[in-house]
Each structure stands twice: as structure tokens, then as C-alpha cells.
C-alpha positions as CSV (number, residue, x, y, z in Angstrom):
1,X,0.0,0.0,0.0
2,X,3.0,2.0,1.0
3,X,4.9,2.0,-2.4
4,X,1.5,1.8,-4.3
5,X,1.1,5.1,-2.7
6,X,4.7,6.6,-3.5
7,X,4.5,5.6,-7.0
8,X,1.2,7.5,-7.3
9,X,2.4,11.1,-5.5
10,X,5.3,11.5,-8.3
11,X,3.9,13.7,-10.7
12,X,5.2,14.2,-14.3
13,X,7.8,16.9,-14.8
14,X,6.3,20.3,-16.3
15,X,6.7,20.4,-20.3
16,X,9.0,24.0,-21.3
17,X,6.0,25.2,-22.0
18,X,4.0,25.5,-18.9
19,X,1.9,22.9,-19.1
20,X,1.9,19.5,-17.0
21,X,1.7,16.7,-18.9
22,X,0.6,14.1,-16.1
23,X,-2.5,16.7,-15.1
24,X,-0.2,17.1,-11.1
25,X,-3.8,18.8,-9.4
26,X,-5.6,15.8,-10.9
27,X,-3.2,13.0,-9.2
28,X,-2.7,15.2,-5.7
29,X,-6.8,14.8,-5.2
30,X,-6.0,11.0,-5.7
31,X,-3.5,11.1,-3.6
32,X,-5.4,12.4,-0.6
33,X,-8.2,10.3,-1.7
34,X,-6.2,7.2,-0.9
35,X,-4.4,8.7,1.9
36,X,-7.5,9.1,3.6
37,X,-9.2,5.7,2.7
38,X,-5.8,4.4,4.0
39,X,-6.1,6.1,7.3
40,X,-9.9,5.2,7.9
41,X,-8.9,1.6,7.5
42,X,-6.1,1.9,9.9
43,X,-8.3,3.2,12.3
44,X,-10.8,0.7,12.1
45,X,-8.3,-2.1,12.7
46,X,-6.7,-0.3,15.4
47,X,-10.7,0.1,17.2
48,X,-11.1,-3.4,16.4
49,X,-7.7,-4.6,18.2
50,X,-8.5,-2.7,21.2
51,X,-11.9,-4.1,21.8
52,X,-10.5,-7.3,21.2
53,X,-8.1,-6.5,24.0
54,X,-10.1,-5.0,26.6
55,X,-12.8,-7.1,26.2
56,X,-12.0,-10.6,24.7
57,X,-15.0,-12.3,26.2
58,X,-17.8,-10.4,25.4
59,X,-19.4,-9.8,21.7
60,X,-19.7,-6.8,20.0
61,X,-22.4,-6.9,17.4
62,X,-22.5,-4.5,15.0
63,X,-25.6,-3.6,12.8
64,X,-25.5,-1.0,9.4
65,X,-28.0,1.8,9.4
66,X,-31.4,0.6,7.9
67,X,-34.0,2.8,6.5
68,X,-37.1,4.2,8.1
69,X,-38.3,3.6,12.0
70,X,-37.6,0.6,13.4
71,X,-39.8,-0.1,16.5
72,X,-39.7,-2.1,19.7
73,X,-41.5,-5.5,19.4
74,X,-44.3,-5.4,21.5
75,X,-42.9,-7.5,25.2
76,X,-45.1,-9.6,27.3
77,X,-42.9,-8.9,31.1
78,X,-43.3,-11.7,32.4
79,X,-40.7,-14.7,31.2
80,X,-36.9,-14.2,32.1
81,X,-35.9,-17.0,29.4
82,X,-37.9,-15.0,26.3
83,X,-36.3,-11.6,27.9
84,X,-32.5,-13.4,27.9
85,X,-33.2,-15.0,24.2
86,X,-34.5,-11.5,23.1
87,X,-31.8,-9.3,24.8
88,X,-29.4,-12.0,23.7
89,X,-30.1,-11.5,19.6
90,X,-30.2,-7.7,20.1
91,X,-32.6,-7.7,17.7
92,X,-35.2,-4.8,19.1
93,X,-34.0,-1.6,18.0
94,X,-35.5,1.8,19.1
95,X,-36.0,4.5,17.1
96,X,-33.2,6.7,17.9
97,X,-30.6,3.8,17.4
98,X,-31.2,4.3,13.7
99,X,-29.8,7.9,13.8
100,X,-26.0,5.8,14.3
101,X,-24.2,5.1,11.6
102,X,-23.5,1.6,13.5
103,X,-25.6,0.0,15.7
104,X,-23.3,-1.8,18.4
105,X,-25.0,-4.8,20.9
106,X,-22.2,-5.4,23.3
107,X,-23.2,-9.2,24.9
108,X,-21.1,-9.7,28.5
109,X,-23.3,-11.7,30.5
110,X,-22.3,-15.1,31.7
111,X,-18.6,-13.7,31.6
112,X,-18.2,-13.9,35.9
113,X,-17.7,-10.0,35.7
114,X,-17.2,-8.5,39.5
115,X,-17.7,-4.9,37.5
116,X,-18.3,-3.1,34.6
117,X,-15.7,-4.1,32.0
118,X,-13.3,-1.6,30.4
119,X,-12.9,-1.2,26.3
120,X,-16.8,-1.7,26.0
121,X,-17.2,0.7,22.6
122,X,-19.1,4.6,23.8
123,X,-21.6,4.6,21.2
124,X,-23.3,1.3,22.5
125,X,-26.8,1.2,22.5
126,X,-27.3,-2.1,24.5
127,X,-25.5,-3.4,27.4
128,X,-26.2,-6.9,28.4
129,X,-24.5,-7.7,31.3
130,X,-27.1,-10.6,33.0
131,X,-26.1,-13.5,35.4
132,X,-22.5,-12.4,36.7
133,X,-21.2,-11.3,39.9
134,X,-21.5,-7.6,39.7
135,X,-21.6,-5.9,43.0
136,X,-20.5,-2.3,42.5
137,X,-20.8,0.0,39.4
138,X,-17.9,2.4,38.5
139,X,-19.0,6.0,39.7
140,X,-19.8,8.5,36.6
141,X,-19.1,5.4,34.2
142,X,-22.1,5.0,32.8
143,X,-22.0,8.6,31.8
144,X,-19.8,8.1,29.1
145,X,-22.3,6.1,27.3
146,X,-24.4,8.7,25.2
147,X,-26.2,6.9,23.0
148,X,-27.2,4.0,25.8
149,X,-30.6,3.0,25.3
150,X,-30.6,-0.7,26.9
151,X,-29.0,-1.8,30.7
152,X,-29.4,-5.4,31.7
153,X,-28.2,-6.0,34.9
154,X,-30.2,-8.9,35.6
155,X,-28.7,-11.8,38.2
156,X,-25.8,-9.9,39.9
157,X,-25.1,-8.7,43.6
158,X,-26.0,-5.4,43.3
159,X,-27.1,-3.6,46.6
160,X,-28.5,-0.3,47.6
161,X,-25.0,1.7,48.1
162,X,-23.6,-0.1,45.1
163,X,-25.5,1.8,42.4
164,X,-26.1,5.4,44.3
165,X,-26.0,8.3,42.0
166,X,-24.5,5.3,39.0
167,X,-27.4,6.3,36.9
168,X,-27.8,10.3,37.3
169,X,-26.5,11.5,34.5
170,X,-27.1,8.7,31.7
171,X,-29.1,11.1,29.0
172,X,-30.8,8.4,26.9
173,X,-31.0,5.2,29.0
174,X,-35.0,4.0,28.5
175,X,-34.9,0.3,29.7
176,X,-33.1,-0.9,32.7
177,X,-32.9,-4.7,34.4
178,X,-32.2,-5.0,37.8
179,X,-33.9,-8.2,38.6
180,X,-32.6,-10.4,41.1
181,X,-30.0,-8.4,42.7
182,X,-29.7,-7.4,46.4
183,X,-31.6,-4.0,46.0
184,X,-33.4,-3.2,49.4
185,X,-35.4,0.0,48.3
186,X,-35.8,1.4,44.8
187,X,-33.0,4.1,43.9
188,X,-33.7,7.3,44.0
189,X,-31.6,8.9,41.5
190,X,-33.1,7.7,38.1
191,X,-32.9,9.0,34.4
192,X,-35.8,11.0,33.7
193,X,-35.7,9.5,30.2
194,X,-36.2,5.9,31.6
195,X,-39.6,4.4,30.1
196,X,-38.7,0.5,31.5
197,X,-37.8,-0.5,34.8
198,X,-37.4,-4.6,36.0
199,X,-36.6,-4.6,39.5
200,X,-38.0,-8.4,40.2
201,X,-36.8,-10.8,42.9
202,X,-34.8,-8.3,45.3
203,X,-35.3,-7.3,48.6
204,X,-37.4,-4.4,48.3
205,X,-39.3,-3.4,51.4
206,X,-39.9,0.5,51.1
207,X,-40.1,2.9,48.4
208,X,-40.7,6.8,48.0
209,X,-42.6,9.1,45.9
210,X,-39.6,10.9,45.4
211,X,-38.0,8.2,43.3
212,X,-40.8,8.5,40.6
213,X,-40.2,12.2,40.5
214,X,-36.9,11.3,38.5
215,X,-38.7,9.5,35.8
216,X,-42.1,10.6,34.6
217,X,-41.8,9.0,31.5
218,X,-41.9,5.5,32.7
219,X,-44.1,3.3,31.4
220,X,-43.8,-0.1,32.5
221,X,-43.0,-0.9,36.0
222,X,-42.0,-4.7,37.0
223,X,-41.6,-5.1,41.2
224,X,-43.1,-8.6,41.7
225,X,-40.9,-10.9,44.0
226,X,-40.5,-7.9,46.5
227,X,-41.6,-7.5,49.9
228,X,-43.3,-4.5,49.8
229,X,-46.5,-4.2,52.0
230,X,-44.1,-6.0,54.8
231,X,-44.2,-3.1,57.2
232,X,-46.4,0.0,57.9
233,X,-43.9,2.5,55.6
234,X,-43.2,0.6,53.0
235,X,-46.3,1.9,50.7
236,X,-47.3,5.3,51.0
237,X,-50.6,6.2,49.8
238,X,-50.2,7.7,46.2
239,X,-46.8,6.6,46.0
240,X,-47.1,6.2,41.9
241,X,-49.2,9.0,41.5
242,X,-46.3,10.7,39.8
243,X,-46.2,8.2,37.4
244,X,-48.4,9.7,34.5
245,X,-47.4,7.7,32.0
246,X,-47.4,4.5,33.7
247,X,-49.1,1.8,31.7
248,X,-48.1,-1.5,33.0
249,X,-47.6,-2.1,36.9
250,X,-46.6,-5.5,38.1
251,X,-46.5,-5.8,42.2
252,X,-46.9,-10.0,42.1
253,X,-45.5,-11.7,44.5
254,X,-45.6,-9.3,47.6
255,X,-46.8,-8.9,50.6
256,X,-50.0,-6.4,50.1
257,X,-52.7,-6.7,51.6
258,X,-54.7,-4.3,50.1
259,X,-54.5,-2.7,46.6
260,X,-52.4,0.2,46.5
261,X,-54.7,3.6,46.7
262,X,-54.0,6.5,44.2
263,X,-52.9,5.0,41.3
264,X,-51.9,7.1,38.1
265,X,-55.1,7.3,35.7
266,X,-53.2,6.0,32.5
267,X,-52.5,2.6,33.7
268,X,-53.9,-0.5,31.4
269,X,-52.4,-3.3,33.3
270,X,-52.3,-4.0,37.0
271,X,-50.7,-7.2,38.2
272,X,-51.2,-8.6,41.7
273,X,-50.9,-11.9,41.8
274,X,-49.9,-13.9,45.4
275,X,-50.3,-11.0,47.7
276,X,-52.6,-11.0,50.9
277,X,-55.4,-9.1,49.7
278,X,-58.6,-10.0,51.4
279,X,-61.1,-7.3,50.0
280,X,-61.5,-4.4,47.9
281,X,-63.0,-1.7,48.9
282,X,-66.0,0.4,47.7
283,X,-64.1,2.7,44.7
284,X,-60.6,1.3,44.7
285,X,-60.7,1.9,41.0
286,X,-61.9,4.9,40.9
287,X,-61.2,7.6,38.0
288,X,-58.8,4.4,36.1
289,X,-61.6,3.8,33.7
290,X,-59.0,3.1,31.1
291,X,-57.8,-0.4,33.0
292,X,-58.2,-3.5,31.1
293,X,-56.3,-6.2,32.7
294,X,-56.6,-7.2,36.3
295,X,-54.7,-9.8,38.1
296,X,-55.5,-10.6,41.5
297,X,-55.5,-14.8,41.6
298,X,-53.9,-16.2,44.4
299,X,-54.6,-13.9,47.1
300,X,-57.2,-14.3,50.3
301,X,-60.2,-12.5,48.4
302,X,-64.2,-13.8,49.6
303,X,-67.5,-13.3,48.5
304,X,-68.0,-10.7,51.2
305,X,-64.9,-8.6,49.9
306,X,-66.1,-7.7,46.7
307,X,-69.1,-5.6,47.1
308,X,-71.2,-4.2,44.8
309,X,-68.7,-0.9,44.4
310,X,-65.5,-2.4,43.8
311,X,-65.0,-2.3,40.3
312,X,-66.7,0.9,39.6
313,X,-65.7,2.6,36.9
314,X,-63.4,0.0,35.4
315,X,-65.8,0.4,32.3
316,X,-63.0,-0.9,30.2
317,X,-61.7,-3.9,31.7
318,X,-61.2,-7.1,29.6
319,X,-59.6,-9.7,31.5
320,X,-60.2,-10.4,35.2
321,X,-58.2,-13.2,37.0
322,X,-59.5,-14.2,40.3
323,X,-57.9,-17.6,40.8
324,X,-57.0,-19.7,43.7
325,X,-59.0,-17.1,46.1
326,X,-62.0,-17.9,48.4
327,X,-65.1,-17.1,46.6
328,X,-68.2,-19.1,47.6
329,X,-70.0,-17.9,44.8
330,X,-69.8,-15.9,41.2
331,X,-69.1,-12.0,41.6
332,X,-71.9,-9.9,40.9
333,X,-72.0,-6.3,39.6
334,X,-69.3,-7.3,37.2
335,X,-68.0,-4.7,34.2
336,X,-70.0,-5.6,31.4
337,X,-66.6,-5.1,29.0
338,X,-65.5,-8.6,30.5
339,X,-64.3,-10.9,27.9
340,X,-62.0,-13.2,30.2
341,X,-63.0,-14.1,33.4
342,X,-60.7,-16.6,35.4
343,X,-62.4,-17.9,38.6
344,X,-60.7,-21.6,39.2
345,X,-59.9,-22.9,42.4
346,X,-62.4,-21.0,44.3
347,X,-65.1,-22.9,46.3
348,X,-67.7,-21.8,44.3
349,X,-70.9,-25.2,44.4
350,X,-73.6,-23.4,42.2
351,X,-74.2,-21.2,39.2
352,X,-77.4,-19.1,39.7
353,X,-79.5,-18.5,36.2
354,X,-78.4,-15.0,36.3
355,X,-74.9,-15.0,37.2
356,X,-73.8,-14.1,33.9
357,X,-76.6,-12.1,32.4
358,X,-74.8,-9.0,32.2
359,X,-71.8,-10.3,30.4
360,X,-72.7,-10.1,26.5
361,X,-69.2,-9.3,25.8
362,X,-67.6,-12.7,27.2
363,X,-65.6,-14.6,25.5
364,X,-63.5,-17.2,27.8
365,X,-64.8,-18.5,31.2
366,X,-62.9,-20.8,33.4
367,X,-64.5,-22.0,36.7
368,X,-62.2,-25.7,36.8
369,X,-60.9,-26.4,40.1
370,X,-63.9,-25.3,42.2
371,X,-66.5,-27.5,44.0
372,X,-69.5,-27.0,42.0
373,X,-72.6,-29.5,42.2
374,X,-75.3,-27.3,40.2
375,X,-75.7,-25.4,37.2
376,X,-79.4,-23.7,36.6
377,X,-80.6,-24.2,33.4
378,X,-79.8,-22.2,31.1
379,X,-77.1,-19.8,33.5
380,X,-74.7,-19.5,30.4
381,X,-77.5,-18.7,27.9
382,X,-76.7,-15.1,27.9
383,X,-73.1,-15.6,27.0
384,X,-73.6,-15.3,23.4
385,X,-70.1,-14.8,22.1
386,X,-68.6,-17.6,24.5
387,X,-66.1,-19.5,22.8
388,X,-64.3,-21.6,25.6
389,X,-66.1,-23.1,29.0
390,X,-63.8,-25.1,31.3
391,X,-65.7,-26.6,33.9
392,X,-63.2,-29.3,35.0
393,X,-62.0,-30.6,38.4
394,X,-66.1,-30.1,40.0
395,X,-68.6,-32.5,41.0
396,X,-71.0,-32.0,38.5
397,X,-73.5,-35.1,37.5
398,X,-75.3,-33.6,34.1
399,X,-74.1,-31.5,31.2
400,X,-75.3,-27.9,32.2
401,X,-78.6,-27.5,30.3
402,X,-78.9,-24.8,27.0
403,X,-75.0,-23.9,26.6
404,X,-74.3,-21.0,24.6
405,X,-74.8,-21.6,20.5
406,X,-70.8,-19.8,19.8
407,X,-69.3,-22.0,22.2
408,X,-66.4,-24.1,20.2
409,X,-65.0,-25.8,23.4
410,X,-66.6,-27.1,26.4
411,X,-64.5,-28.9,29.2
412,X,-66.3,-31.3,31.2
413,X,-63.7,-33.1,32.6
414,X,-62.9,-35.0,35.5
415,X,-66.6,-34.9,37.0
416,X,-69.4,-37.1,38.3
417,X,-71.5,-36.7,35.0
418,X,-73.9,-39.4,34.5
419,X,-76.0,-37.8,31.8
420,X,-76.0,-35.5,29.0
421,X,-79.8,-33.9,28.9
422,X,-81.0,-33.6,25.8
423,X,-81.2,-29.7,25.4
424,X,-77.4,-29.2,26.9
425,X,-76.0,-29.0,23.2
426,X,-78.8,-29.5,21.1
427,X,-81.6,-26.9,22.0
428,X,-83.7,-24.3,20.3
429,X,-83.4,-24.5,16.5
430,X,-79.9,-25.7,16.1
431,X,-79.6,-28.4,13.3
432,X,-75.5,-27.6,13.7
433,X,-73.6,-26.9,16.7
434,X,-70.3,-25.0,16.6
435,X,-68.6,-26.9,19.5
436,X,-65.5,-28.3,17.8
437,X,-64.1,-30.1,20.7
438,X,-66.3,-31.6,24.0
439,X,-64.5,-33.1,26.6
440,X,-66.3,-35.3,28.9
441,X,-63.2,-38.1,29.5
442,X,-63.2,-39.3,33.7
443,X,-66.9,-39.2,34.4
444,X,-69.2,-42.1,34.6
445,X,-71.4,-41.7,32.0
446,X,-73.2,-44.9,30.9
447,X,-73.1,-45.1,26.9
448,X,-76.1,-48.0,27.0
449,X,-78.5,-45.2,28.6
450,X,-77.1,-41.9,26.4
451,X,-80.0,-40.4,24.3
452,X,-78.2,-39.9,20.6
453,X,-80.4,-36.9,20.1
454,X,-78.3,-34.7,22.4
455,X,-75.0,-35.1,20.8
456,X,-77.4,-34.9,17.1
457,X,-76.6,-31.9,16.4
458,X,-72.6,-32.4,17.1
459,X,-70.1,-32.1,14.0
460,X,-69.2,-35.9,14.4
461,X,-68.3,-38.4,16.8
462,X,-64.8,-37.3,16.7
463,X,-66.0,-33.6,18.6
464,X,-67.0,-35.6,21.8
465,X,-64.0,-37.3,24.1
466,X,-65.4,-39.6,26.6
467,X,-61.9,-40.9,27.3
């Protein structure tokens, strides 16, 4: 390259005349040309030796500028495996990532790292540095990151004094994983730019308004596997009410037991499975008409805890899961937006007729796991866009009477049924049901006494599964 570029700079001698024969101002813009093409790849090998050398475990992906947006796949929180695969590939780029020229995913997790290693490249957009042994991080490091957008600090040893004032002044920083670390209360000192925050499986016990101050553009909120609720200051009442934007809240796994007061209008999602809660009281909900999913399976709630007030104005909720709680009998005054309703393992024993008359919208109920002996005729007739019934694990002895005609699944299983009335699938004017799939297998149903005319109607033999 050397002599390729001597030979080239040597210019023809001037002619007596004046003129130059080898066109000199022609070759000297070569020259530089090459000179600087020369250079550019010296850098780059030089950058790439470096990182090689600083960091020699960890991979440095690097991805070319596309064209137009790209956007965050949409995430569903709650899986650490499909979070690891995803952060792993380093294939969900934000917007602003495609303002680079180069896209750089630096992967360092399973490396036994005690810190932050050195050489990792400044214009990284994610850092993935899960399951090492982490326990402080470098004060002002983070800093020198400008373009950060990603953080995963999942599965280290962080603790409380470990990360104080680490994330002050990191100016783009919009998703950070802190799950499972040693994190006793929730920093303080956050980006304000932060939209994602996983702080799963510490040690949380207390938390403060003041904390949410820092970052009013979060969005999603992840603090299951905490033991918040634990002592008398741990929750303050409206401590997320400065969270305007927040969308998703997940407080599973905790020690609540009550849901927490105040909440911030936007939210969709509220998660609070396996907390203590025994009641909810009379306008919990109030003014978050826009909530549509509702977790609260596995806590202590009874048929005297929901009165007929406690989902007031949630005018827009979808899915309610009240599993493995101790209701003696179906909620009423439900929101008439239901489409999922999840009430296994209760100890529910009958279905009223009208239990579900309000629910036009329904679309999947689940009631397996309970202890029910009675089903009034025709109590799901209302539900006329249900798809999917699941009334296993009960002690029913008959096929509920006049099921819904859009139902395309029925789960019957693991009962005491002995017969299958004659109007249970077949009534009205149906000449063809749309169940697709019956299953009546574990029940003690005697095929010498079934009346054919109530599975007439049936799509073939193969929709009904006796065993």
C-alpha cells in the first residue's frame, strides 16, 4: 500500500511550455483520496484490536443503518428465558438507534464479571451484562455512554450503596434490568428518560414518591418478587401518582394486603398476583376507567370482599383473573366489558340462572378447580359470544342445560356426570352446533342409557371425548 502510494504522489515533470503533462492537481486529489481511505482503514483495525483486547470475552455486534423507523417489538414482562433469548439476539432496535451510523449490541453476561468491564465501545446502545457477579458499578461510568438506550443488569449482587448516583447523569438510557440483585429500596436517582424499569426478585421493602419524580416517562413498572407491603412505611398512599405515563404495573408476589390507593389514571395493566389481599373496597378503581387487565388470583379474596362498588368505573376492563382465592359464589356487579374471566380454584358449588346475564361481551370463562354440584338451566345462555367453558376438576352429575350456541369448546372433565340432557348442546333451533371439541373423559357416564339426540346436532363423533 506504502509503495503503491509513493509511486502514485510522483507527478510528471512540467513540459518548457508551462503545461503538465501528467495533469499534477488531478493525481494530488488521488492522492489524498487514498491517503485518507488508507487512514480510515487503519483506524478501524486499530478500534477493532482494542476491543478485542479489553474485552475478549464479550461480543460486539455490529448492525448497518437501515432505512425508516424501526420499532420495539411489542414484550409480554413476564418470562426471564424469552427476555435473555430477546436481549441476547439484540434484535429490538429503538427508534433513535437508527440515527447511528453503526448499531453496536455489546453481549457480556455469563462472563463472571465482578464490574463493569473496560474497552466496552461509547456509542453502544445495548448493554447486556445478566447473570454475573457484579456488586458495584464504576461512579460517573455510565456517563460516558451517550447513545445508551438498553441496561441489563439482571442476576448480579447489586445492593442499595452499590449503584447510588450510578445512573444520574445517563441522558438516553430508556430500559433498565435489575432483577434479582440485592436491592433493598428502589434508587432514588433515576434517568428522567427511563420508560422500562425490572426490579423483580430483590429485597425491596420501602419505596418513595420521590424516586418516581426522576422518571415521569416511565411506562412499565416490573416489582413482583419484592416484599413491599411487609411493614407499615413501606407503601405510602399515592406513591405512583407521579407516574403519569405509567401503563403497566406489576406488584406480584408481595406482601400487600390491600391494593395500593392513588394509582396514576393511565394505567392498562395492573398485576397482583400472590399478595394478601382480602377485600376491595368500595371505589378502589376509581377515576382508572381506562384499566383493562386485572390480576388478582392467588390472594385471600371472599364473596363478602367484593361488594357491589369495587370495580366501579373500570368500564373498560377485559380480562379479570380471580384464581386460587376464596369465593363461595360468582361475583356480581361485574363490568359488562369482560371478555375473560378466570375464577378456578375458588369454592364456588352453584351457578345461579343470572350470574352471567350481564356479560354479552364474554368470550372465555374458566370455573375448573372449584367444588361446583349445580348449574341452573340455562345460566350461560346469555353468554352469546362464548367460545371456551372449562368446567373441570367439579362434582358436576349432568351436562349444564342450553350452553351457549358460539361456544367451540366445552371442558367437562374429571366430574361425576352421568347424563347428558337432551337440550345441553342441542336446543332451540340448532340443526348444527359450533362446538368443535367436548370433553367429557373421567366421568361415569353410561353409553347404553345416552340419548343420541343430544350429541345430534354435534359435528361428528370425533368432537366428543369420553376418554
Amino acid at each position: 500500500m506504502r509503495e503503491n502510494l509513493d509511486s502514485s504522489e510522483t507527478a510528471q515533470e512540467p513540459s518548457r511550455d508551462g503545461n503538465a503533462t501528467g495533469e499534477p492537481a488531478k493525481n494530488k486529489v488521488i492522492v489524498e483520496g487514498r491517503r485518507e481511505a488508507h487512514q480510515l482503514e487503519n483506524n478501524r483495525r486499530i478500534e477493532e484490536a482494542a476491543t478485542r483486547e479489553t474485552i475478549p470475552e464479550c461480543i460486539v455486534s455490529k448492525t448497518e443503518k437501515r432505512s425508516g423507523p424501526v420499532m420495539h417489538e411489542k414484550r409480554k414482562a413476564e418470562v426471564d428465558g424469552d427476555e435473555e433469548n430477546e436481549m441476547k439476539r439484540g434484535t429490538n432496535l429503538s427508534k433513535s438507534e437508527t440515527e447511528d451510523k453503526r448499531v453496536r449490541v455489546v453481549q457480556c453476561s455469563d462472563k463472571n464479571f465482578n464490574k463493569i468491564p473496560h474497552g466496552i465501545p461509547y456509542n453502544a446502545i445495548y448493554i447486556l451484562l445478566m447473570n454475573n457477579r457484579i456488586n458495584s458499578l464504576q461512579l460517573d461510568l455510565l456517563s460516558e455512554y451517550p447513545s445508551l438506550d438498553f441496561l441489563a443488569l439482571s442476576n448480579n449482587r447489586l445492593t442499595d450503596g452499590a449503584i447510588k448516583r450510578a445512573f444520574k447523569r445517563v441522558p438516553s438510557l430508556k430500559r433498565l434490568y435489575m432483577d434479582r440483585n440485592l436491592l433493598q429500596s428502589v434508587p432514588v436517582d433515576l434517568p428522567a428518560s427511563l420508560e422500562e424499569l425490572r426490579l423483580d426478585s430483590n429485597h425491596i421493602r420501602v419505596m418513595s414518591d420521590r424516586a418516581w419524580m426522576q422518571c415521569p416517562s416511565l411506562s412499565v413498572l416490573s416489582l413482583s418478587n419484592n416484599s413491599l407491603g411487609s411493614g407499615s412505611e413501606s407503601f405510602p398512599i399515592g406513591v405512583f401518582s407521579p407516574l403519569s405515563n405509567l401503563r403497566t404495573l406489576n406488584l406480584d408476589y408481595n406482601q400487600l394486603s390491600s391494593v395500593p390507593e392513588d394509582l396514576p389514571l393511565s394505567i392498562k395493566e395492573l398485576y397482583l398476583k400472590g399478595n394478601l389481599i382480602k377485600r376491595l373496597p368500595r371505589g378502589i378503581f376509581r377515576g382508572i376507567s381506562g384499566l383493562m387487565v386485572l390480576d388478582l388470583s392467588a390472594n385471600r379474596l371472599t364473596s363478602r370482599g367484593l361488594v357491589k362498588d369495587s370495580l366501579l368505573n373500570t368500564t373498560h376492563l377485559e380480562s379479570l383473573n380471580l384464581e386460587g382465592n376464596r369465593l363461595k359464589q360468582v361475583p356480581r356487579h361485574l363490568p359488562a366489558s369482560l371478555k375473560t374471566l378466570n375464577l378456578d380454584g375458588n369454592l364456588i358449588s352453584s351457578i345461579k340462572k343470572a350470574a352471567f346475564t350481564s356479560l354479552k361481551s364474554m368470550e372465555h370463562l374458566s370455573l375448573a378447580k372449584n367444588k361446583i354440584t349445580k348449574v341452573a338451566a340455562g345460566a350461560f345462555r346469555a353468554l352469546s359470544a362464548l367460545h371456551q367453558l372449562d368446567l373441570c376438576h367439579n362434582v358436576l352429575q349432568q351436562v349444564p342445560r342450553h350452553l351457549p350456541g358460539a361456544l367451540h369448546s366445552v371442558a367437562l372433565s374429571y366430574n361425576r356426570i352421568q347424563s347428558v340432557p337432551r337440550d345441553a348442546f342441542c336446543w332451540g333451533n340448532q340443526t348444527l352446533s359450533g362446538l368443535v371439541r367436548v370433553q367429557l373423559e373421567h366421568n361415569f357416564i353410561d353409553f347404553g342409557e345416552l340419548d343420541m339426540r343430544a350429541v345430534s346436532c354435534l359435528r361428528g363423533s370425533q368432537v366428543v371425548h369420553f376418554y
